[in-house]
C-alpha positions in Angstrom: 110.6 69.4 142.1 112.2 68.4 139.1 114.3 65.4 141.3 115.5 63.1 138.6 115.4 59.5 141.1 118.3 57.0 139.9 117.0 54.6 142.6 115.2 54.5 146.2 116.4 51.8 149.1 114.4 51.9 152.1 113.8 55.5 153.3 116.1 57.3 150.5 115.6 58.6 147.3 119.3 58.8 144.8 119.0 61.1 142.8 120.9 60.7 139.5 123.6 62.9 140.4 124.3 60.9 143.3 122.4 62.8 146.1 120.5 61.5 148.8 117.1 62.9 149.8 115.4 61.3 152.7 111.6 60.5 151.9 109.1 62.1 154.4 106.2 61.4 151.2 106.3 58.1 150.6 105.1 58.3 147.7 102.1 60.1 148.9 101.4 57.2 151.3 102.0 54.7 149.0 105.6 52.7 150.0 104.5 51.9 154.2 107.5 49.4 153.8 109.8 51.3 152.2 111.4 51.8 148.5 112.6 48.5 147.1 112.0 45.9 150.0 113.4 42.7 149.3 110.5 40.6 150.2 108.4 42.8 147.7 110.8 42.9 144.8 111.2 38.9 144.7 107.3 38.7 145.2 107.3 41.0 142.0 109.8 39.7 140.6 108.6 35.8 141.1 105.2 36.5 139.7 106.1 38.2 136.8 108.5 35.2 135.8 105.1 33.0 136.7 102.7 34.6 134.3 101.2 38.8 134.5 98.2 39.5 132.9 96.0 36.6 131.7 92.4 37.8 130.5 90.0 40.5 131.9 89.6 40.4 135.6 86.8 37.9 136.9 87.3 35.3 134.3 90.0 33.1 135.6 91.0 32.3 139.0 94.3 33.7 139.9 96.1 32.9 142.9 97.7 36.1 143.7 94.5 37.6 143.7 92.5 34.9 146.0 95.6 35.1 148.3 95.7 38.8 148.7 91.5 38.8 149.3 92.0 36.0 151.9 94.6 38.0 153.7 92.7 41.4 154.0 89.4 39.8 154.7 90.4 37.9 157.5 91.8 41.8 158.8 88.2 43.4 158.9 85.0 43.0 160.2 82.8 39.8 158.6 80.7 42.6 157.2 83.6 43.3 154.7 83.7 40.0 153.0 84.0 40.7 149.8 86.7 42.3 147.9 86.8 43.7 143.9 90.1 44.5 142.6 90.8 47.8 141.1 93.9 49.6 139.5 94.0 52.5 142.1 92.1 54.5 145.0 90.3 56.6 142.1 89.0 53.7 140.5 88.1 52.7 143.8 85.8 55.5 144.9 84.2 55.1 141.0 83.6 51.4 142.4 82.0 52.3 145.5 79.9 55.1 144.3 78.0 52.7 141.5 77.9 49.9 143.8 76.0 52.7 146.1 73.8 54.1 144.0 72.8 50.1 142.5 72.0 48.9 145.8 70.0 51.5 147.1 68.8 52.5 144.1 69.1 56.2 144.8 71.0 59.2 143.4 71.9 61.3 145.9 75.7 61.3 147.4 77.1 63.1 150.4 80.5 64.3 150.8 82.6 66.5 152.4 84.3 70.0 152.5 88.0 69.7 151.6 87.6 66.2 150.7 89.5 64.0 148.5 88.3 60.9 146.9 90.2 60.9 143.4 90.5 62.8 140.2 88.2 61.2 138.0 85.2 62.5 137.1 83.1 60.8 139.0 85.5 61.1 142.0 86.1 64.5 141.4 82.7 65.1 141.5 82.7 63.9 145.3 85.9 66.7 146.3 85.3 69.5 148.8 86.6 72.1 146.9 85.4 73.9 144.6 88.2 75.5 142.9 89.6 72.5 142.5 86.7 71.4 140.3 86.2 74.6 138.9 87.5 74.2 135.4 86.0 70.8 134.7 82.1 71.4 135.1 79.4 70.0 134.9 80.3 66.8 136.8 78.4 64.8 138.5 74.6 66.1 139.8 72.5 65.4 143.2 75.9 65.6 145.2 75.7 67.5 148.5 78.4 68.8 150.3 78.6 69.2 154.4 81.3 70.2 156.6 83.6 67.3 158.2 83.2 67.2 162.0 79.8 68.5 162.1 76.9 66.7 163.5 74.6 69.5 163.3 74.6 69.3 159.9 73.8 65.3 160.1 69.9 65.5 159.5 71.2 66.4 155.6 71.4 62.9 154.9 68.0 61.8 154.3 65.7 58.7 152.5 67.0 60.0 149.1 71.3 60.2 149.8 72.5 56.6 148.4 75.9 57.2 150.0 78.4 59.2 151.9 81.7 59.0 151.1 83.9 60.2 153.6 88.0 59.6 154.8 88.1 58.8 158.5 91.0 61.4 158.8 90.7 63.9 156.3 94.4 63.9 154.2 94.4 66.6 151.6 92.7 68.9 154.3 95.8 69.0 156.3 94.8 65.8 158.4 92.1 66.7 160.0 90.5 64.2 162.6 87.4 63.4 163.6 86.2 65.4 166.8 84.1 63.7 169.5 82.0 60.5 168.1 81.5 62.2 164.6 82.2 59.1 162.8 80.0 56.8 165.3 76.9 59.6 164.7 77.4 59.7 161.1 77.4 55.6 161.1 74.5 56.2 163.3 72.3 58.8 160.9 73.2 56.2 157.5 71.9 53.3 159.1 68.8 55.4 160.3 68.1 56.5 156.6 69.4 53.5 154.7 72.3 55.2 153.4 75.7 53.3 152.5 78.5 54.4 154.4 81.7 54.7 152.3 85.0 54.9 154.2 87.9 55.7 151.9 90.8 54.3 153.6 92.7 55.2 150.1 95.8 57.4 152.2 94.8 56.3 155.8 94.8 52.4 155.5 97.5 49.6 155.5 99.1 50.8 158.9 99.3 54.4 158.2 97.6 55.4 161.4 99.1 53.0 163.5 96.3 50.5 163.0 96.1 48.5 160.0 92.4 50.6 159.1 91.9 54.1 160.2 88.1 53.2 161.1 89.3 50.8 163.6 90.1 53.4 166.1 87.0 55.5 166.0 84.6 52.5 166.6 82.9 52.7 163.3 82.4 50.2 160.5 81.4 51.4 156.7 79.3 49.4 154.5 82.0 49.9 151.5 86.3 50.1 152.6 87.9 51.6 149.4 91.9 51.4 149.6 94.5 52.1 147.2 98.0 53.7 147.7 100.1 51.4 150.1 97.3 48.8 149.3 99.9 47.7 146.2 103.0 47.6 147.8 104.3 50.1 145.7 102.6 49.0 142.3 99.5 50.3 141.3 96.2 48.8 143.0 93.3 49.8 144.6 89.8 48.0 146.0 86.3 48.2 147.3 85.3 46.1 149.5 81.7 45.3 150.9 79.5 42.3 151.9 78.8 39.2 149.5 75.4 40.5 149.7 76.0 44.1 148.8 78.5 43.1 146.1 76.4 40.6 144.2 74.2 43.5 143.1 76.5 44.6 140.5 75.8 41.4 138.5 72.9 42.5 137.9 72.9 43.6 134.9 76.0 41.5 133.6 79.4 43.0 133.9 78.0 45.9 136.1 81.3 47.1 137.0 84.0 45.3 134.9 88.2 46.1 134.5 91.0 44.7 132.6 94.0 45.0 134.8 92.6 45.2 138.0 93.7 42.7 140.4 97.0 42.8 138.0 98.7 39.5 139.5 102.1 40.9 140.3 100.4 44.1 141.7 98.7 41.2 144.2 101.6 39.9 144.4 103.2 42.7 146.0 100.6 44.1 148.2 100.5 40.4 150.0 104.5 40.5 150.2 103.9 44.2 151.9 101.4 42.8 154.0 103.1 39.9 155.3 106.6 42.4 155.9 104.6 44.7 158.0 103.6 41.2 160.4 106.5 39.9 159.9 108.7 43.4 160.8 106.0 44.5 163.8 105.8 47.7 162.5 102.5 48.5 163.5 103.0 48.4 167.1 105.9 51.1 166.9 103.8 53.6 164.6 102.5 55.4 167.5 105.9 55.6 169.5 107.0 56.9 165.8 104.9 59.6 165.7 105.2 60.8 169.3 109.2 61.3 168.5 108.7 63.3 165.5 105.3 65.5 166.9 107.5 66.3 170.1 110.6 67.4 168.2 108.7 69.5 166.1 106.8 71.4 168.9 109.7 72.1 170.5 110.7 74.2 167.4 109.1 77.8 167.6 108.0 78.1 164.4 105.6 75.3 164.7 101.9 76.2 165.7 100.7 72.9 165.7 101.5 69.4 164.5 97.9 67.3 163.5 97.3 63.9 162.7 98.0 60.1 164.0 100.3 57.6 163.3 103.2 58.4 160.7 100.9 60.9 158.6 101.1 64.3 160.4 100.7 68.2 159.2 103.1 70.5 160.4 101.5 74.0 160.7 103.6 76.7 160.1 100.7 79.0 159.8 102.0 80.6 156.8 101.5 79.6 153.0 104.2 81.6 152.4 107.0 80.3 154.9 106.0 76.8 153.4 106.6 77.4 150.3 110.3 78.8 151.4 110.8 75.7 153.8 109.8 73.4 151.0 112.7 75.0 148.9 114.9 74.7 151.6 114.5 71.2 152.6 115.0 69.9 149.1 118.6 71.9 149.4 119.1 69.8 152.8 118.2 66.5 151.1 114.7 66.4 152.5 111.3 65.2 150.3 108.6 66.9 151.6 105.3 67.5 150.3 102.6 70.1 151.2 98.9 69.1 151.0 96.0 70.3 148.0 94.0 72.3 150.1 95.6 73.5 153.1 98.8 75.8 151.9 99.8 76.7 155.5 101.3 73.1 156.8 103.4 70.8 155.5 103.1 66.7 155.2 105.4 64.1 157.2 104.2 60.6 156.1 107.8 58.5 155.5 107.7 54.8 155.4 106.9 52.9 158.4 109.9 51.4 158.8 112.2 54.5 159.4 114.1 54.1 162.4 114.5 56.1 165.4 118.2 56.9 164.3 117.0 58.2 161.2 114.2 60.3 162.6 116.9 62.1 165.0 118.3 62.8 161.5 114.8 63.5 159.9 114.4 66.0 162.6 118.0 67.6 163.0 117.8 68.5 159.0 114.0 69.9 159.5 115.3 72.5 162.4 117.9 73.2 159.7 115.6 74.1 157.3 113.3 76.0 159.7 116.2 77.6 161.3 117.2 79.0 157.5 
């Protein structure tokens, strides 16, 4: 886009020639409560006066790390008791996979089409698309790829898969949701086989959805959570998180899975100040009503097909890669940041921080006719 950001307050991006662009990204996800909270920046601000990084993560006990584990455990199920601090949602899935493939002792990994887990090697190696690992093969072996959504193609996962990795709504493919009881059969077939169930949460966690975990509204629980993005409050962090049990394994042999700045005390820091605005704040409980207000203004417009997705991440299908790309130019004229999605060119993304207001989202919505209209 070439938008040169003098700073960002709540919902808005300034550019440095002093124009306003409302932010329907978020960073990608990343700022649920909004560019430069208060509560956050002091948090930030406060630890880095107290002391930032100390020695290689693991060796000494850091409060803003045991703080930040206490709070997100006591979130999830007991089953997810046990958190490992990483420096974002790539690392994370890198995290998950070797803790997989320890425990079970297997090689095998299952993903799925149009996936996206990361851009490292061994995450890249786990994407649904193969153009978009194309140029940087051979990556990983023994990785099988099915189609999200279809149980039919369950019996795949067999004695030899160590893991399936899998986003409870699929983000980069245009947010697609899980049909029927997908996510309950595929719990169902990994528990049958042995198999570790990974749930990337990376893009769909910390309140995105309108629950605090995507999984929690599909009535399935992974063996491994990874989370990233919003997980930081806007720094950079990222984390698996399993059982004690299922964790332990990685001491074995010493310093299994090891990282300097992971855990990065002011990046704690900041995810717990996020996490305690979104309580304090009750955003959660308005997400849905959110959504509802921007999905019904934007099917009332005729050029919209379809709009997908829950909470404050949607897709609005245009059903034309083409027309995107000439909305996307347009809205940037209008002072609208929008973003389109890796592999689905014929929708574009709405995901602004949670905290937008319904006076802004009349606004949000009044520029987006503009541009549609244009």
């Amino acid at each position: 886009m070439g938008l040169e950001v003098a700073r960002a307050e709540g919902i808005y991006l300034y550019a440095a020639d002093g124009q306003r662009y409302i932010d329907l990204v978020s960073g990608v996800s990343v700022s649920n409560v909004g560019h430069s909270h208060p509560k956050v920046v002091a948090a930030v601000q406060r630890q880095a006066a107290q002391y930032m990084h100390l020695m290689v993560y693991g060796e000494y006990v850091q409060s803003p790390q045991v703080l930040l584990a206490q709070k997100l455990c006591a979130l999830l199920p007991q089953s997810l008791s046990s958190v490992y601090f990483v420096n974002s949602g790539s690392e994370a899935s890198e995290g998950a996979m070797k803790l997989a493939k320890r425990y079970t002792r297997r090689s095998e990994m299952v993903c799925f089409r149009n996936a996206y887990h990361g851009s490292t090697q061994g995450a890249l190696s786990m994407a649904g698309n193969d153009a978009f690992k194309q140029t940087f093969l051979p990556l990983l072996p023994d990785v099988r790829v099915l189609d999200f959504n279809s149980e039919e193609q369950l019996p795949q996962i067999t004695e030899r898969t160590a893991c399936v990795i899998v986003e409870p709504i699929q983000g980069e493919a245009g947010v697609v949701a899980p049909q029927r009881n997908f996510l309950q059969q595929l719990r169902s077939r990994c528990t049958a086989v042995g198999a570790l169930l990974i749930f990337d949460e990376v893009q769909t966690g910390m309140g995105r959805t309108a629950t605090m975990f995507a999984f929690e509204r599909y009535g399935a629980t992974p063996d491994i959570l990874t989370l990233g993005k919003a997980f930081g409050g806007g720094m950079p962090l990222g984390a698996f998180v399993a059982s004690g049990a299922l964790m332990s394994s990685l001491a074995n042999p010493a310093l299994g899975h090891i990282t300097t700045f992971g855990g990065h005390p002011v990046s704690c820091a900041a995810g717990l100040a996020a996490m305690e605005v979104m309580e304090e704040e009750k955003l959660l409980p308005e997400v849905e009503r959110k959504k509802q207000l921007l999905a019904k203004a934007m099917l009332a417009h005729p050029a919209v097909k379809e709009v997908r997705g829950e909470g404050l991440l949607l897709a609005v299908e245009l059903g034309d890669a083409q027309r995107v790309q000439r909305f996307f130019r347009k809205s940037l004229q209008h002072g609208l940041a929008i973003d389109c999605f890796l592999f689905c060119s014929t929708a574009f993304r709405i995901a602004p921080p949670l905290n937008i207001t319904d006076e802004q989202i009349g606004e949000v919505c009044n520029l987006l006719y503009k541009c549609l209209e244009e």
